[in-house]
MARDOVEX-749448 format. One record per residue (C-alpha): residue number from 1; residue in one letter; x, y, z. Coordinates in nm, 2 decimals. Layout:
N
NUM:A:X:Y:Z
...
END
This chain:
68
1:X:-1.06:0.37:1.76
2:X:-1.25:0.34:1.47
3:X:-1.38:0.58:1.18
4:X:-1.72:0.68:1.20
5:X:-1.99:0.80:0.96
6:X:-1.95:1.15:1.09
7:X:-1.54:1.16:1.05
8:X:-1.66:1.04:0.69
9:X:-1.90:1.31:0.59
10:X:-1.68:1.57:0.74
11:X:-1.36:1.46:0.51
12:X:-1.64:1.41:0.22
13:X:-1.74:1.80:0.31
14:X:-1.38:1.93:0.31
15:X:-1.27:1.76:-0.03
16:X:-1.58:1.87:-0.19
17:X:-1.51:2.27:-0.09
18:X:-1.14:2.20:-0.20
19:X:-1.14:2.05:-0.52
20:X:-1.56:2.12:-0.64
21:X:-1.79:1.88:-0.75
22:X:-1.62:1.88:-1.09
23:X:-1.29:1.75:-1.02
24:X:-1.39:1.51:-0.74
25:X:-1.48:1.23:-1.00
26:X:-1.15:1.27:-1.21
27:X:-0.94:1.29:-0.86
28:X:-1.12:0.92:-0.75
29:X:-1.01:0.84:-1.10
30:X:-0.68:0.94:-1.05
31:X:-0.64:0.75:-0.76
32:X:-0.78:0.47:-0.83
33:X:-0.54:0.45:-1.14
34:X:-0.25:0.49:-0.89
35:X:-0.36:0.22:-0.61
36:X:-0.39:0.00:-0.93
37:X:-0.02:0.02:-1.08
38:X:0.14:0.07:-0.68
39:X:-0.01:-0.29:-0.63
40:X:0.10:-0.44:-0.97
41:X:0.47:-0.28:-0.90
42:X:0.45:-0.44:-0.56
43:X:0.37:-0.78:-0.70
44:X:0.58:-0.78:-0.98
45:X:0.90:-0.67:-0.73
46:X:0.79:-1.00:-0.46
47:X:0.80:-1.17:-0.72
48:X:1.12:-1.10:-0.87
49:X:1.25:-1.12:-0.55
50:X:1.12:-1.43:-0.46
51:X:1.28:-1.57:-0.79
52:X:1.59:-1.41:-0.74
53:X:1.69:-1.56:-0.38
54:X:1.54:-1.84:-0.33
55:X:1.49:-1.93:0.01
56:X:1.78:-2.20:0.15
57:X:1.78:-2.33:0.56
58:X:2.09:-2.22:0.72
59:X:2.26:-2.47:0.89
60:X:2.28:-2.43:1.28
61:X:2.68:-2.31:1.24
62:X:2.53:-2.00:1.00
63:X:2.28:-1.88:1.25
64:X:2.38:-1.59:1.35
65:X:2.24:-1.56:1.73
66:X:2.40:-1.50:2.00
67:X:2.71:-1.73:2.14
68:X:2.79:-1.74:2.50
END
């Protein structure tokens, strides 16, 4: 199932009677803005956690699957 051109215009339709041509612009903005500094967090938290716990092999005694 993929998004057409249609589903596009019609949710390009709806936000412009919502919001007005006006505030559309600053709103994109705003978003944009927001995707920006989510993906820095996200990047800056992997990699603190990758420096944090560094990755070690357990040995086959720490496994922790399943014993018969």
């Amino acid at each position: 199932m993929s998004i057409g051109i249609w589903q596009i215009v019609l949710v390009a339709l709806v936000l412009l009677l919502l919001f007005g041509s006006r505030k559309l612009p600053a709103l994109g903005a705003e978003l944009g803005r927001g995707l920006r500094d989510l993906r820095g967090h996200l990047a800056a938290n992997r990699t603190a956690a990758a420096e944090d716990a560094p990755f070690d092999e357990p040995s086959p005694g720490e496994r922790g699957g399943l014993r018969h």
